[in-house]
Every structure is written in structure tokens, then in C-alpha cells.
Backbone as a ProteinNet text record, in pm:
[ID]
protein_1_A
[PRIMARY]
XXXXXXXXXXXXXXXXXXXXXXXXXXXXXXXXXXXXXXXXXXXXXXXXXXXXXXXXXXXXXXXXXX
[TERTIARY]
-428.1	-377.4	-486.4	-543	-611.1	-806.1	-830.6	-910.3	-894.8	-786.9	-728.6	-773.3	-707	-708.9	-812.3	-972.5	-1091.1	-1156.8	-1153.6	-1195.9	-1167.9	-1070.8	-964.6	-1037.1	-1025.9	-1047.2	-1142.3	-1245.1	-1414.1	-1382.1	-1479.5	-1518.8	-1429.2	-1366.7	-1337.5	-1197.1	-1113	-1013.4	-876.1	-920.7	-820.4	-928.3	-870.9	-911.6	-810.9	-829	-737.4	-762.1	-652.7	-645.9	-644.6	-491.8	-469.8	-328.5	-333.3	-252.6	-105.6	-2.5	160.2	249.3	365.7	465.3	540.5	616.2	693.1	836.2	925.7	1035.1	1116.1	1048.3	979.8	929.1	882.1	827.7	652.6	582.5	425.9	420.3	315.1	223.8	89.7	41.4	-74	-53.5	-117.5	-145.3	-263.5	-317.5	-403.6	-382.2	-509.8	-560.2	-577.2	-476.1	-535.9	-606.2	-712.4	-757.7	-832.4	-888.2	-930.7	-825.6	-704.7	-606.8	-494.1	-421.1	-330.7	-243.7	-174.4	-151.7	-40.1	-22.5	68	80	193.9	228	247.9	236.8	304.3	310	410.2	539.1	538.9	595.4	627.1	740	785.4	941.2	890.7	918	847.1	974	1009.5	1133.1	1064.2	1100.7	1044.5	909.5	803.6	645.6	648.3	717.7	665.7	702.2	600.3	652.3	763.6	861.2	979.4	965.5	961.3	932.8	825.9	803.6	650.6	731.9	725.4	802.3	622.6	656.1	514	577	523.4	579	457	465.3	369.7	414.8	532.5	629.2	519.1	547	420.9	551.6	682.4	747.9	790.1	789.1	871.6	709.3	627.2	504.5	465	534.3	479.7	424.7	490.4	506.6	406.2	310.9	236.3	81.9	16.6	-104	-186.6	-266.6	-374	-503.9
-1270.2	-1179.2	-1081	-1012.9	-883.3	-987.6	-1101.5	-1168.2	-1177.2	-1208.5	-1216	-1090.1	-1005.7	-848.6	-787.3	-819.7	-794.4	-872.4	-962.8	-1026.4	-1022.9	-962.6	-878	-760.7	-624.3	-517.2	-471.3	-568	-525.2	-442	-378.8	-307.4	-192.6	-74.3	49.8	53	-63.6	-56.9	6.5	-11.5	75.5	126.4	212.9	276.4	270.8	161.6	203.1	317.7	425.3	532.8	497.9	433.2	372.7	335.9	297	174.9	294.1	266.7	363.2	272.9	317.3	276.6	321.5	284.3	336.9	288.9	366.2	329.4	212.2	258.1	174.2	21	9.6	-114.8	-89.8	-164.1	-171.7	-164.9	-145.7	-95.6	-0.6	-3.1	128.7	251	302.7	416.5	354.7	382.9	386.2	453.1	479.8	546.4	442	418.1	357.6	402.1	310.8	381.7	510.8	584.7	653.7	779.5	777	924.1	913.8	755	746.8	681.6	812.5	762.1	659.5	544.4	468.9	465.9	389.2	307.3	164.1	59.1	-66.3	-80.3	-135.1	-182.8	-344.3	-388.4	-545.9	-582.1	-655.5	-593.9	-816.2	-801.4	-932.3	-1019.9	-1103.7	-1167.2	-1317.3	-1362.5	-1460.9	-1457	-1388.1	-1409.7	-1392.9	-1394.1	-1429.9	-1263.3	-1257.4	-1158.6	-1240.4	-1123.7	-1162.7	-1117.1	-953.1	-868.9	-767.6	-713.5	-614.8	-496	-400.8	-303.8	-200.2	-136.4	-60.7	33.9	150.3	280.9	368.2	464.3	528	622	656.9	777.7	899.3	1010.4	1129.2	1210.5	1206.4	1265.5	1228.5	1137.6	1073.7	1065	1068.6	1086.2	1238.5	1335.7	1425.7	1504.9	1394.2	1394.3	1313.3	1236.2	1176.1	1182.6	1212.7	1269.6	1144.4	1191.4	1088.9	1160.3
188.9	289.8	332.4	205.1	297.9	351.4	270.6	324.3	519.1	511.7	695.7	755.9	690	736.2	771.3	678.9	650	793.9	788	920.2	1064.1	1051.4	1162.2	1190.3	1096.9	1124.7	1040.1	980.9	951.2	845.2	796.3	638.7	711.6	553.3	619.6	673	705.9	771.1	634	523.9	417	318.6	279.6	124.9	2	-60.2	-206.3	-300	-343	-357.7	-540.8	-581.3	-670.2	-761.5	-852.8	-844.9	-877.9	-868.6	-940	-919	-966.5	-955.8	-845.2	-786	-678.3	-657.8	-670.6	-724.6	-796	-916.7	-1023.4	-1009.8	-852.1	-859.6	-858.6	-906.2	-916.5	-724.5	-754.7	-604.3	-605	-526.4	-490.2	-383.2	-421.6	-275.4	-202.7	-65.7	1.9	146.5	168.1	306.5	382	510.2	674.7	753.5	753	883.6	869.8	724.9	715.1	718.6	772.2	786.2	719.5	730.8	739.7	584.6	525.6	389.3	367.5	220.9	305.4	110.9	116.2	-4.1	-11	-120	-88	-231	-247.2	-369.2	-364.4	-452.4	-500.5	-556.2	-524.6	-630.8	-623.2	-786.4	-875.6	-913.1	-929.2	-982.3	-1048.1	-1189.3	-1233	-1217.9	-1199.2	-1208.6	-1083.6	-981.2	-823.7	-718.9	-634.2	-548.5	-450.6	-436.6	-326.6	-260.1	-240.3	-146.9	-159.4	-29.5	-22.5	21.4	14.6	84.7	115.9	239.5	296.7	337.5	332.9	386.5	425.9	558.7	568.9	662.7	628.7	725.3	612.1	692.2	672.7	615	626	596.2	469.8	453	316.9	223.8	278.4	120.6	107.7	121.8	94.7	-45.1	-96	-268.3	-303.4	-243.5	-288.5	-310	-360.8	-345.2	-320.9	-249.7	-179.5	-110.8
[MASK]
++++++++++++++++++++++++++++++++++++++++++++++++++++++++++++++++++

């Protein structure tokens, strides 16, 4: 995935901040775009990801340091 991403939008296009939990699913923090703070979660079932959940409302991370 972020191989795609990288070739898309060149070096620089995220900053990984680092790794947490987020409502209690594994995930990281990172910076978009240089400004823009975001989260992404995994929610795992049997060994496998099912879902990605991404968030980067400015209102709802205010709790998050980055």
C-alpha cells in the first residue's frame, strides 16, 4: 500500500510519529503532509486485518500529541 503511495506523492508525503493504541486497536500516529495530524488503527481478527479505520478530524485529536 504505502509502496503505491510513495510513488504517487514522492518522499515527505507522511511522517510517522509513532506506534499506540487507539481505541484499543494497534495503530500509529503520523503527520500529513507535513501539518496534518492523523491516526490509523487495525482492528485484526484471526491474524488478518479486516478493517483500517483513519481519522484526521482536528477536533477529535486534540488529545493526541503529535
Amino acid at each position: 500500500m504505502y509502496s503505491g503511495l510513495y510513488r504517487k506523492l514522492g518522499p515527505g508525503w507522511t511522517q510517522f510519529i509513532r506506534p499506540a493504541w487507539i481505541d484499543g486497536l494497534p495503530g500509529y500516529v503520523s503527520r500529513e503532509r507535513g501539518a496534518i495530524l492523523q491516526t490509523t488503527a487495525f482492528a485484526i481478527e484471526n491474524g488478518k486485518i479486516t478493517a483500517i479505520y483513519m481519522m484526521c478530524n482536528p477536533d477529535k485529536l486534540t488529545h493526541v500529541d503529535g
